[in-house]
DRENDO-1510 file (C-alpha; in Angstrom, 1 decimal, always signed):
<recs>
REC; n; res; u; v; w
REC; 1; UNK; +19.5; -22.2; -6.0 .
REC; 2; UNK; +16.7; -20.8; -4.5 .
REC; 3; UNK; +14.7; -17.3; -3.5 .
REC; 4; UNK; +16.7; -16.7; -0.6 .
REC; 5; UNK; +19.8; -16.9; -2.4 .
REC; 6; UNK; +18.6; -14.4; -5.0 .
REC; 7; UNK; +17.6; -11.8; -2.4 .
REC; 8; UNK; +21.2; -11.8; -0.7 .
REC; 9; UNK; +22.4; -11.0; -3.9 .
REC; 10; UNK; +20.5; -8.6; -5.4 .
REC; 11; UNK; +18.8; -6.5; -2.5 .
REC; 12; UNK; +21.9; -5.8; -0.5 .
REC; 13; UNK; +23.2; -2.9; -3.0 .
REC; 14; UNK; +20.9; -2.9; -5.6 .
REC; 15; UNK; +19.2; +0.3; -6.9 .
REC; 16; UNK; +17.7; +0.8; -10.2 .
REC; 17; UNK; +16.3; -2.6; -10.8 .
REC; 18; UNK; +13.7; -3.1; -13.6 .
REC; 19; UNK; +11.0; -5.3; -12.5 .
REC; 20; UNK; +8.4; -6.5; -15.1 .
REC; 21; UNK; +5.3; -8.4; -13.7 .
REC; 22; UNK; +3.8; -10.3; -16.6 .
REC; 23; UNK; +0.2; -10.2; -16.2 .
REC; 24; UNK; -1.1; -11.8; -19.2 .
REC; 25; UNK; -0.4; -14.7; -21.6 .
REC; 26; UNK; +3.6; -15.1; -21.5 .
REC; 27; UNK; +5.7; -12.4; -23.0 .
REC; 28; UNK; +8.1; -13.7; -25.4 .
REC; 29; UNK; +12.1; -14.4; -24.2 .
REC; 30; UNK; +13.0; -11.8; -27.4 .
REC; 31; UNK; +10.6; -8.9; -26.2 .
REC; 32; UNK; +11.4; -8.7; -22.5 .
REC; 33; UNK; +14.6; -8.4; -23.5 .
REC; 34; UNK; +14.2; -5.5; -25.3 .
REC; 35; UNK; +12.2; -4.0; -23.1 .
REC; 36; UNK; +15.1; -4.6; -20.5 .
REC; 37; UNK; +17.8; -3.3; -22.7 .
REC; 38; UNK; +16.2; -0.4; -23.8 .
REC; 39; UNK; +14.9; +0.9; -20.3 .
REC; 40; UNK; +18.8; +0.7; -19.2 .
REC; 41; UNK; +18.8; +3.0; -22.0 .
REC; 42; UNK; +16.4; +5.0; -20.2 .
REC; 43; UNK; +18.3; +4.6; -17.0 .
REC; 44; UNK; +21.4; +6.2; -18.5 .
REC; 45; UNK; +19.3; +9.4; -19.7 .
REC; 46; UNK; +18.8; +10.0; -15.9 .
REC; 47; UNK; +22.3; +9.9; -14.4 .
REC; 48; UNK; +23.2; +11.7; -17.1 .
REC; 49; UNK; +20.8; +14.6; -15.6 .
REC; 50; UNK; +22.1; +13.3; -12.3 .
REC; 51; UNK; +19.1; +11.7; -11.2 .
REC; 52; UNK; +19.1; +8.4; -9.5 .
REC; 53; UNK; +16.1; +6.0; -10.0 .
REC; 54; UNK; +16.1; +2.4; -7.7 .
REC; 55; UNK; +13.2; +1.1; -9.4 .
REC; 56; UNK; +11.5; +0.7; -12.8 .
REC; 57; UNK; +8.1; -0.9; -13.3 .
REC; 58; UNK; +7.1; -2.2; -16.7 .
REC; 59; UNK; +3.5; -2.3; -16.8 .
REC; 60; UNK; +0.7; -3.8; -19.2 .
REC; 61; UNK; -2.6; -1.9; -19.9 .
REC; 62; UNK; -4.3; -3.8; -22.5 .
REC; 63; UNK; -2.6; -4.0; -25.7 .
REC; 64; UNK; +0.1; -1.0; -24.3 .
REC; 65; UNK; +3.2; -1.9; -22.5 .
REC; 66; UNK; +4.7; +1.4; -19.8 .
REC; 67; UNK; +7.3; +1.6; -18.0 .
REC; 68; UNK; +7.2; +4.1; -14.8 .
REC; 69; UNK; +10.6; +5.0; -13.4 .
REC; 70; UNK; +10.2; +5.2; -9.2 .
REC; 71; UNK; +9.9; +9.0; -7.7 .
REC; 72; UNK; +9.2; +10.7; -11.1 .
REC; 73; UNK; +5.5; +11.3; -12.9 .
REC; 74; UNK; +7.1; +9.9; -16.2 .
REC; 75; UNK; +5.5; +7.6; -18.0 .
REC; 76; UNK; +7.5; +5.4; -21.0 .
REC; 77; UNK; +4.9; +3.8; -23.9 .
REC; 78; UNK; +6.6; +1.1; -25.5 .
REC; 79; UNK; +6.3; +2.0; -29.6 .
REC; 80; UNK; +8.3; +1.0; -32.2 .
REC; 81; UNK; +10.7; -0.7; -30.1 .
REC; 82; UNK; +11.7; +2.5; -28.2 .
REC; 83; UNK; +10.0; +3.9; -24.7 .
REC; 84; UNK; +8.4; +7.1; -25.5 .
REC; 85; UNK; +7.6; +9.5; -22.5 .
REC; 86; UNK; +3.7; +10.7; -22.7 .
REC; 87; UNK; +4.0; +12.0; -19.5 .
REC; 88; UNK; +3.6; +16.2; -20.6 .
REC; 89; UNK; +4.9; +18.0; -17.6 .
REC; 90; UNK; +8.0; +19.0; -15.6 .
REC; 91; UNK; +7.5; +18.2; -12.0 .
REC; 92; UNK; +8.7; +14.4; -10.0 .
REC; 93; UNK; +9.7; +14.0; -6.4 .
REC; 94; UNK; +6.2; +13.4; -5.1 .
REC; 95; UNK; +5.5; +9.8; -5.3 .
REC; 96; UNK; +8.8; +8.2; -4.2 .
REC; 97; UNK; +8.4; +4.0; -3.0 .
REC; 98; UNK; +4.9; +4.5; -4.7 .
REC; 99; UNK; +3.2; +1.5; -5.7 .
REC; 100; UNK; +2.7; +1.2; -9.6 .
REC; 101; UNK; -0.3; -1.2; -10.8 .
REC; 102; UNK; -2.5; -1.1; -13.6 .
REC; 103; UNK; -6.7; -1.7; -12.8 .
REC; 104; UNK; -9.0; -1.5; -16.0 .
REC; 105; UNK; -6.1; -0.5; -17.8 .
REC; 106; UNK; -5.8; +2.7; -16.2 .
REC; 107; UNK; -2.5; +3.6; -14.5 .
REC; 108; UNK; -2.4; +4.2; -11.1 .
REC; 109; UNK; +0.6; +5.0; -8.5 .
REC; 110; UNK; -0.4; +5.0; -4.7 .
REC; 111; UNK; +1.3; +6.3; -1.9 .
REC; 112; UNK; +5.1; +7.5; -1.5 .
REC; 113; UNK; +7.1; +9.8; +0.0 .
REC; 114; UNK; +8.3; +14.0; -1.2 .
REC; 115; UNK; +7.8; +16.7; -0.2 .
REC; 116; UNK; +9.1; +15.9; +3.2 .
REC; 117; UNK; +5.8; +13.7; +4.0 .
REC; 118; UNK; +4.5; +10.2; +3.4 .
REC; 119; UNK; +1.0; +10.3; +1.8 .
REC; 120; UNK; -1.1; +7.4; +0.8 .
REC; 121; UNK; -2.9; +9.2; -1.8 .
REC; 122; UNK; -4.1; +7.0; -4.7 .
REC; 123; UNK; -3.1; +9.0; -8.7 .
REC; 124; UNK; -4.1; +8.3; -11.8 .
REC; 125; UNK; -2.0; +9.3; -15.0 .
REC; 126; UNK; -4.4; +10.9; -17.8 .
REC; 127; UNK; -3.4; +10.0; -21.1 .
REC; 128; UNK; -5.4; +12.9; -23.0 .
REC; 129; UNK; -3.9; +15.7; -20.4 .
REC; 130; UNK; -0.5; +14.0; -20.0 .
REC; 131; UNK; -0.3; +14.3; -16.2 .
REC; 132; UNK; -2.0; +13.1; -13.1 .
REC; 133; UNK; -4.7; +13.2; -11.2 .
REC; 134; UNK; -5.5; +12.3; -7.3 .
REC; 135; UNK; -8.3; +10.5; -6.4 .
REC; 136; UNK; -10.4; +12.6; -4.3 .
REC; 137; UNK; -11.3; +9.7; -1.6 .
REC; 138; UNK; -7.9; +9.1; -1.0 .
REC; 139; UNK; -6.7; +12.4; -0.4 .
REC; 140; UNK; -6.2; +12.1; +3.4 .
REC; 141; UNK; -5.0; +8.5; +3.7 .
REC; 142; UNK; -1.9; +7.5; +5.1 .
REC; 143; UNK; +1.0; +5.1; +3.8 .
REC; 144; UNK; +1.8; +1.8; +3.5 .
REC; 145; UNK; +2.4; -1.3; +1.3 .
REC; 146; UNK; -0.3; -2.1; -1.7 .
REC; 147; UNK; -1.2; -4.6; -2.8 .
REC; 148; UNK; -3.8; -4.8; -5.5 .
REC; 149; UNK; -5.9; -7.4; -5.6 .
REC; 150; UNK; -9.4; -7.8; -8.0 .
REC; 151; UNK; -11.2; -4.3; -7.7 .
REC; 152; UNK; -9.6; -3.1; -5.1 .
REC; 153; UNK; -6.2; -1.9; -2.7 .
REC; 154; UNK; -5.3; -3.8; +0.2 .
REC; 155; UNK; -2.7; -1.4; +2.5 .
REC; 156; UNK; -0.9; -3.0; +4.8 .
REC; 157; UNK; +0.3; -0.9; +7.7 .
REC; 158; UNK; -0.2; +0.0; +11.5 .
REC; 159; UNK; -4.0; +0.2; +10.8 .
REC; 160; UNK; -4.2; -1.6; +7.7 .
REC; 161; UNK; -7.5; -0.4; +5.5 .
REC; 162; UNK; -8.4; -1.6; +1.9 .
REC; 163; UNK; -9.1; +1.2; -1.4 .
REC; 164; UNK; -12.4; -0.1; -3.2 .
REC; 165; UNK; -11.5; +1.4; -6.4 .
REC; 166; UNK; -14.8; +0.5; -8.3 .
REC; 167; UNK; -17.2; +1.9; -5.6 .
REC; 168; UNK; -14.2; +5.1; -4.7 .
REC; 169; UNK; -14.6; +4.5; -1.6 .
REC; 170; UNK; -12.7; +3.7; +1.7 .
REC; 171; UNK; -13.0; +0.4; +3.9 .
REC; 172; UNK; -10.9; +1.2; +7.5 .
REC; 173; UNK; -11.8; -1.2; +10.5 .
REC; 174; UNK; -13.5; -4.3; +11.5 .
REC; 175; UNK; -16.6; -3.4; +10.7 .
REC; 176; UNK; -15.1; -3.3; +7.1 .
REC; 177; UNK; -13.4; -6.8; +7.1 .
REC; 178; UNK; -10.1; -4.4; +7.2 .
REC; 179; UNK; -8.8; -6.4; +9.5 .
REC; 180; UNK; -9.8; -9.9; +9.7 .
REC; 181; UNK; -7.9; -11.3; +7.3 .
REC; 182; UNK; -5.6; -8.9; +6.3 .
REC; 183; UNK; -4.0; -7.7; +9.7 .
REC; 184; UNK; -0.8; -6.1; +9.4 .
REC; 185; UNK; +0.5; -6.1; +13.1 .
REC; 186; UNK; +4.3; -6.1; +12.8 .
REC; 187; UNK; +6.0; -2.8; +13.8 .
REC; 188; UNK; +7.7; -1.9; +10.6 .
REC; 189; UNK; +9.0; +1.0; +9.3 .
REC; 190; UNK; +7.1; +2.1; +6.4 .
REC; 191; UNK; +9.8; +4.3; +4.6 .
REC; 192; UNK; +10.5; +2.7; +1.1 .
REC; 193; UNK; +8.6; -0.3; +1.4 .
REC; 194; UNK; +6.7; -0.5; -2.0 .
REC; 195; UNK; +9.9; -0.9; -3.8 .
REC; 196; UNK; +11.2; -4.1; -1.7 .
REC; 197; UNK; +7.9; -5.8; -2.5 .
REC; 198; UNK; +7.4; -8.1; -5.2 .
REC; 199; UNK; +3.7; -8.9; -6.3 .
REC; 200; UNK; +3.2; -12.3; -7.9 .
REC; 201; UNK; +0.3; -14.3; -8.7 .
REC; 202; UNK; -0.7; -15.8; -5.4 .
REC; 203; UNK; +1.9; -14.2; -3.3 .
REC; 204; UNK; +3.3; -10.8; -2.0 .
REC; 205; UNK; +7.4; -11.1; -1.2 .
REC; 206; UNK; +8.0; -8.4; +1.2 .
REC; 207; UNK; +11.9; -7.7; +2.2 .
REC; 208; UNK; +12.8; -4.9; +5.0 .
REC; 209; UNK; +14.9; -2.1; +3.6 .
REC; 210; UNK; +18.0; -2.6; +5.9 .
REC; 211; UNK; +18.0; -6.1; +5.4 .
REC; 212; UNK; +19.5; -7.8; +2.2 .
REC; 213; UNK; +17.0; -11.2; +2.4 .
REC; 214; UNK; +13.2; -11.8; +2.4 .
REC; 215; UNK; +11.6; -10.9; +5.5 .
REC; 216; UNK; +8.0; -12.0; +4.7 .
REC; 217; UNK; +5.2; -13.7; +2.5 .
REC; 218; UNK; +2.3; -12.5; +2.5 .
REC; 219; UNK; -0.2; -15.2; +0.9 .
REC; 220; UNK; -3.4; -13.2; -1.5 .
REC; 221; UNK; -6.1; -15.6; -0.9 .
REC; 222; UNK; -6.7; -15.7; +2.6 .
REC; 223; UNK; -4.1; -12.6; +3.6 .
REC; 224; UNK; -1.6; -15.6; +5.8 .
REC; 225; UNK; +1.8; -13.7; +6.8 .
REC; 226; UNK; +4.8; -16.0; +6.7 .
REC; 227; UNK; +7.9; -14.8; +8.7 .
REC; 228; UNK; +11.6; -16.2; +6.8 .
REC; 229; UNK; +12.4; -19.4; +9.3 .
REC; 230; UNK; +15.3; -21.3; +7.3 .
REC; 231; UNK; +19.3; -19.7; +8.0 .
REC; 232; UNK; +20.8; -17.3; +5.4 .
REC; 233; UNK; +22.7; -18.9; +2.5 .
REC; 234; UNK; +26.5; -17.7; +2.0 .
REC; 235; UNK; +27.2; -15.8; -1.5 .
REC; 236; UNK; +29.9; -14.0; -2.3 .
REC; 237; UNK; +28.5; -10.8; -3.9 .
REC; 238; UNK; +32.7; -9.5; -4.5 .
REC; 239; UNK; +32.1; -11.7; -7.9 .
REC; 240; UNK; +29.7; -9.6; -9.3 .
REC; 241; UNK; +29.9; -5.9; -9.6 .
REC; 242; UNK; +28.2; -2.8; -8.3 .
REC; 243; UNK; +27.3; -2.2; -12.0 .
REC; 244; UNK; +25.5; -4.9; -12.8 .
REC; 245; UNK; +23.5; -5.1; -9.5 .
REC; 246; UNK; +22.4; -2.0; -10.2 .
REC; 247; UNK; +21.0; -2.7; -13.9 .
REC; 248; UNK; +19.3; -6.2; -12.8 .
REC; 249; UNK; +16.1; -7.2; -14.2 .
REC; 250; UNK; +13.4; -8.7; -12.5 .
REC; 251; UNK; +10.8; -11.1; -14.3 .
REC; 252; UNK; +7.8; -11.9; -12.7 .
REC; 253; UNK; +5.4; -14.5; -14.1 .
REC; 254; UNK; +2.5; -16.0; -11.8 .
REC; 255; UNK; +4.8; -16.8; -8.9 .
REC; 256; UNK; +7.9; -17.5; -10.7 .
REC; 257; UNK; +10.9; -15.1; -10.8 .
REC; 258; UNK; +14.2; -14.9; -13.3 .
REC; 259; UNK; +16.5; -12.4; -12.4 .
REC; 260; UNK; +19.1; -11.2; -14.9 .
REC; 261; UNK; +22.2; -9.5; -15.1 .
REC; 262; UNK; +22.4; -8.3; -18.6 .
REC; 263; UNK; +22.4; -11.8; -20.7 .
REC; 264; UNK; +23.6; -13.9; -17.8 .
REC; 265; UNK; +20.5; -15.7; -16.1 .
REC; 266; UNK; +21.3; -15.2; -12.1 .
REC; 267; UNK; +19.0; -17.2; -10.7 .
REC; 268; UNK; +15.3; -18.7; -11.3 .
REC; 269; UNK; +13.1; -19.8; -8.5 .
REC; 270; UNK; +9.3; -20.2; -7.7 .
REC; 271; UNK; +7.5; -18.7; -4.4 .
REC; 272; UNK; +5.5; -22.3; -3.8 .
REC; 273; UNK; +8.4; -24.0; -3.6 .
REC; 274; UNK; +10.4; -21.4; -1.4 .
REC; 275; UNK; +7.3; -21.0; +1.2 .
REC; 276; UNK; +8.7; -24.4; +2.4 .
REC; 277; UNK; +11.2; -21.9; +4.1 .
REC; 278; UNK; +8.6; -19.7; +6.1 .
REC; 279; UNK; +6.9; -20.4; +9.0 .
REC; 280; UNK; +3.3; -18.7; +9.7 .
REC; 281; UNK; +3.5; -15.3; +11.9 .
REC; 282; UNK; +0.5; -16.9; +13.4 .
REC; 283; UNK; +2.3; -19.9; +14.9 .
REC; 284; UNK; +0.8; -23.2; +16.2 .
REC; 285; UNK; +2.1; -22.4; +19.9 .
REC; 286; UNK; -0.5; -20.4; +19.9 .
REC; 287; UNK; -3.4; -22.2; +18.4 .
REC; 288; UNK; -2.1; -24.7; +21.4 .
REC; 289; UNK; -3.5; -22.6; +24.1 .
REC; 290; UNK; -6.9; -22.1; +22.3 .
REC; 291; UNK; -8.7; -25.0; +24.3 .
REC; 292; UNK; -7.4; -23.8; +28.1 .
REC; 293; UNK; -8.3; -20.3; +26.8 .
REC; 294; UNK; -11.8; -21.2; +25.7 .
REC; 295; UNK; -11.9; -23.2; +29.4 .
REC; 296; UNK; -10.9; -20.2; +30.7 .
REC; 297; UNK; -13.5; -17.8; +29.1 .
REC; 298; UNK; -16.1; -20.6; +30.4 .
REC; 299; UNK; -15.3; -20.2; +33.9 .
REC; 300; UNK; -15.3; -16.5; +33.7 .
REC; 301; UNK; -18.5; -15.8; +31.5 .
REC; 302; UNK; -21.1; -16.2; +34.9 .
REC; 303; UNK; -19.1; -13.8; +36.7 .
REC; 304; UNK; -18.2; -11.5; +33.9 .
REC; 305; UNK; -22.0; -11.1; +33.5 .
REC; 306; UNK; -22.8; -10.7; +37.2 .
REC; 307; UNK; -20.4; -7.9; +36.9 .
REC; 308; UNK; -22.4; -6.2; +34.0 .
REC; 309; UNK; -25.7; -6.3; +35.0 .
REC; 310; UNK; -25.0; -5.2; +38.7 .
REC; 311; UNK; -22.6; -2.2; +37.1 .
REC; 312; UNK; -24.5; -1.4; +33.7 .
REC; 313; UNK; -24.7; +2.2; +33.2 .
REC; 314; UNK; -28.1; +4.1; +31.9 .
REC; 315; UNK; -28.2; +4.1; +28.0 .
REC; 316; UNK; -27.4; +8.0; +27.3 .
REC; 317; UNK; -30.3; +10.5; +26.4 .
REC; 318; UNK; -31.3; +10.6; +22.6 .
REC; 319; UNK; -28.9; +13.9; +22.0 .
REC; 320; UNK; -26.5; +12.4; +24.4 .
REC; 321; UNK; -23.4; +10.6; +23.8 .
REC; 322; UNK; -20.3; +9.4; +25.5 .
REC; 323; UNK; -18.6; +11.4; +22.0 .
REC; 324; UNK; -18.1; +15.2; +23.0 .
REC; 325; UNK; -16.8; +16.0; +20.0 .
REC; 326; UNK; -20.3; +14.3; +18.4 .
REC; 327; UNK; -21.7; +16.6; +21.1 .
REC; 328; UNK; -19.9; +19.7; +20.0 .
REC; 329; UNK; -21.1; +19.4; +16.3 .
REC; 330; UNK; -24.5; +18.7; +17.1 .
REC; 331; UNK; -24.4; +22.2; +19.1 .
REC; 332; UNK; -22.9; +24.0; +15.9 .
REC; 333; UNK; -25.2; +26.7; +14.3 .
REC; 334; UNK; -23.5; +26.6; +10.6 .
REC; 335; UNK; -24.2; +23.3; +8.6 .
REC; 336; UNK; -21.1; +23.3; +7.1 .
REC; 337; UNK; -17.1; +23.3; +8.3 .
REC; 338; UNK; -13.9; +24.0; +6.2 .
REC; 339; UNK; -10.8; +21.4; +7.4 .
REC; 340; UNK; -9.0; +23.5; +9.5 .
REC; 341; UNK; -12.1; +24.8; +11.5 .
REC; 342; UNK; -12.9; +20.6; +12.3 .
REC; 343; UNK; -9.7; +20.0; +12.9 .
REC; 344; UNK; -9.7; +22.6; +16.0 .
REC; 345; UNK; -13.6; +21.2; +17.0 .
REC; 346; UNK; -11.6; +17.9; +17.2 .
REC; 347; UNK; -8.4; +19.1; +19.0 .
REC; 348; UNK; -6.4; +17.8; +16.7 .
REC; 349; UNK; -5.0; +20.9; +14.8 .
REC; 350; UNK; -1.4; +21.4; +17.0 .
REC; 351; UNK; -0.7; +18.2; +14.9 .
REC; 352; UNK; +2.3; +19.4; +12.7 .
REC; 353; UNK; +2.8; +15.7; +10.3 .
REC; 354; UNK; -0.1; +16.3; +7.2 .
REC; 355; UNK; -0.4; +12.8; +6.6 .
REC; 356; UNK; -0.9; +11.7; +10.3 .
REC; 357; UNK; -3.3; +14.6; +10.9 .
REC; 358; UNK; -5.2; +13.3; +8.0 .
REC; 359; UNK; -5.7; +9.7; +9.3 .
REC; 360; UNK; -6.7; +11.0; +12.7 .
REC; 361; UNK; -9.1; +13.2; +11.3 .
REC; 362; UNK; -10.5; +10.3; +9.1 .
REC; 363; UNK; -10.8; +8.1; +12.3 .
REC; 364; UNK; -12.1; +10.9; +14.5 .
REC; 365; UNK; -15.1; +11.4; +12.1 .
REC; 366; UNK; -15.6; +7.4; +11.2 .
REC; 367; UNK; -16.3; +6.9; +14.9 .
REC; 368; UNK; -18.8; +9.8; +15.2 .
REC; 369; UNK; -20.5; +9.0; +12.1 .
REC; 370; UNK; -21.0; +5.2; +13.7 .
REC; 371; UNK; -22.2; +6.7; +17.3 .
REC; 372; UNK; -25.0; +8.9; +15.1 .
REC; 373; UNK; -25.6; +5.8; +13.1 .
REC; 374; UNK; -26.5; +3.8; +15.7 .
REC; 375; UNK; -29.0; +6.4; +17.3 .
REC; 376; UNK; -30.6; +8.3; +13.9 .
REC; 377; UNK; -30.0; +5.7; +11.0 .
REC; 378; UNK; -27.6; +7.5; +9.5 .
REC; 379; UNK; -24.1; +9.0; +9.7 .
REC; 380; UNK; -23.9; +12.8; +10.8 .
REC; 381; UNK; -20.4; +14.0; +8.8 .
REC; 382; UNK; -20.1; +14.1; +5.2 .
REC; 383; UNK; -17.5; +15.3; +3.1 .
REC; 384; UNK; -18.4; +17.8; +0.0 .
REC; 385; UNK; -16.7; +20.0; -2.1 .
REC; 386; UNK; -16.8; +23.5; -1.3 .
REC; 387; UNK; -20.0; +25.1; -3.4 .
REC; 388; UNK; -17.4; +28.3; -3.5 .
REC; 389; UNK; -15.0; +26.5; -4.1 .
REC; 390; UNK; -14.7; +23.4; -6.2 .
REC; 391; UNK; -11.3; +22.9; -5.7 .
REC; 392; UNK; -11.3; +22.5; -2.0 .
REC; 393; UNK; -13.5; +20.3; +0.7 .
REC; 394; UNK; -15.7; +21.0; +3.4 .
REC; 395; UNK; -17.6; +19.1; +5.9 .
REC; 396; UNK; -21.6; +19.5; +6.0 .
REC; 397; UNK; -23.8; +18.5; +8.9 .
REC; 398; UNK; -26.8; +16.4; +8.2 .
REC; 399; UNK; -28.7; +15.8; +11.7 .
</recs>
């Protein structure tokens, strides 16, 4: 049998799977499966309430085992045999398709969809308050796949950027390394894509929503996108039924994978052997053309820099730039500008989608703050919290 089989089986109707990625030395057979059977137990105490959860992550922090039911702010410890919810309040529907991971055993959930928006804001769950708590650095990010990977957040999406969760800060664009290694370039739709990804060991599995097989691999060490190149495999899904796909459990251990349906073993496969099936995005047709290309760049390297040198345009006056809107804040009076009044300085506030608006205006500033750089040392924008108001952000201009 193999991986491909497994994801024409399972993907195609499934909702509610329980997925548990083994981090650690190998949990014993007896103990997943009582973490298994009990979260179905869990499951059940949803539908009952009407409430209809397509994912479950089990989790390890430590010495502490959680399990984090997709689209709610619930967290399940594992004690005494039994999942207890620490999780103190009374609100869910935020962080739908988030991703769930674990750094420094702290629990963290990025991204998602509610509230009729996709955010990629990065939460933490606070064990002493019993709630969450957004990362301020992340608050204007926007959505896509994580993957988490040493100290840090690879996102992969349009304009793929990486979370450095043990500096808190942001790394967007190649001056970054964002995009080097890790370019994301297909056109995908974002929309529930953390919960049809499956983090191993060495390997990301990737499958697109309306499609019941693996679409892609993504490799960890060097970021190497493999596309599925091998035909679909027949099955015949009637045998089993929708109740079972729906309770499946998913065990992930370094880059091996069992899938069960209640006590019947479905399948077991491993991702280094089913790579054999997937052909690099980045295919060898194209490393073909590399030596007329670099013939071609040869022959038009003398002419390209006749070209500059006879249309070279003056360097721009020390308060000049080719940025109006770095122009426009140099000219402010006030030091300091709430969001709403930069937005409008960057003519970007007729934008109506919250998370789009927040990843323009994150660009918008990254490239003035680099124009400044290059001319005073140092970048121009920086974001504070309000000094009336804590709760809230402003922007203060250092010239």
């Amino acid at each position: 049998m193999s991986l491909l089989i497994l994801f024409s089986i399972c993907f195609q109707f499934l909702s509610g799977q329980v997925v548990f990625q083994d981090r650690g030395a190998q949990c014993p057979n007896e103990t997943r499966e009582n973490f298994y059977k009990k979260a179905l137990e869990v499951t059940e105490n949803y539908l009952g309430r009407n409430i209809v959860i397509k994912r479950f992550d089990i989790l390890e922090a430590g010495d502490h085992v959680y399990l984090l039911p997709d689209g709610t702010f619930d967290v399940y410890e594992w004690v005494d045999s039994n999942w207890i919810n620490r999780y103190e309040g009374i609100f869910g529907g935020y962080n739908y398709d988030s991703k769930k991971f674990v750094w420094k055993d702290r629990i963290f959930s990025f991204g998602g969809y509610g509230f009729w928006h996709l955010q990629g804001q990065l939460i933490e769950f606070k064990f002493d308050e019993g709630g969450w708590e957004i990362l301020p650095f992340t608050s204007e990010l926007p959505y896509g796949i994580g993957i988490p990977l040493g100290d840090s957040l690879r996102v992969l999406c349009n304009e793929p950027y990486i979370i450095d969760l043990a500096n808190e800060k942001i790394l967007i664009g190649e001056s970054d390394k964002a995009h080097e290694v890790w370019d994301w370039s297909l056109n995908l739709k974002t929309q529930a894509m953390n919960r049809h990804a499956y983090q191993f060991t060495d390997h990301t599995i990737i499958r697109q929503p309306e499609l019941p097989w693996v679409s892609w691999i993504v490799r960890h060490r060097d970021g190497q996108h493999f596309k599925r190149s091998s035909p679909i495999h027949a099955f015949h899904i009637n045998e089993i039924t929708q109740g079972e796909i729906n309770n499946s459990f998913y065990y992930i251990y370094r880059d091996s994978l069992i899938v069960k349906l209640m006590d019947s073993v479905l399948l077991r496969a491993d991702v280094n052997v089913e790579l054999e099936k997937f052909a690099p995005i980045h295919s060898d047709s194209q490393n073909s053309k590399l030596p007329l290309l670099a013939l071609s760049l040869l022959v038009l390297l003398p002419a390209g820099w006749f070209f500059y040198k006879n249309n070279k345009k003056p360097e721009p006056q020390e308060n000049g730039s080719p940025d109006p809107y770095l122009q426009k804040l140099l000219e402010l009076e006030n030091n300091t500008l709430d969001i709403p009044s930069m937005d409008c300085l960057l003519e970007i506030d007729h934008i109506k989608s919250d998370s789009t608006l927040r990843y323009r205006r994150s660009k918008a500033i990254q490239k003035i703050n680099e124009a400044y750089a290059a001319q005073k040392g140092h970048p121009l924008v920086h974001r504070i919290r309000n000094p009336e108001d804590r709760r809230s952000y402003v922007y203060e201009i250092r010239r």
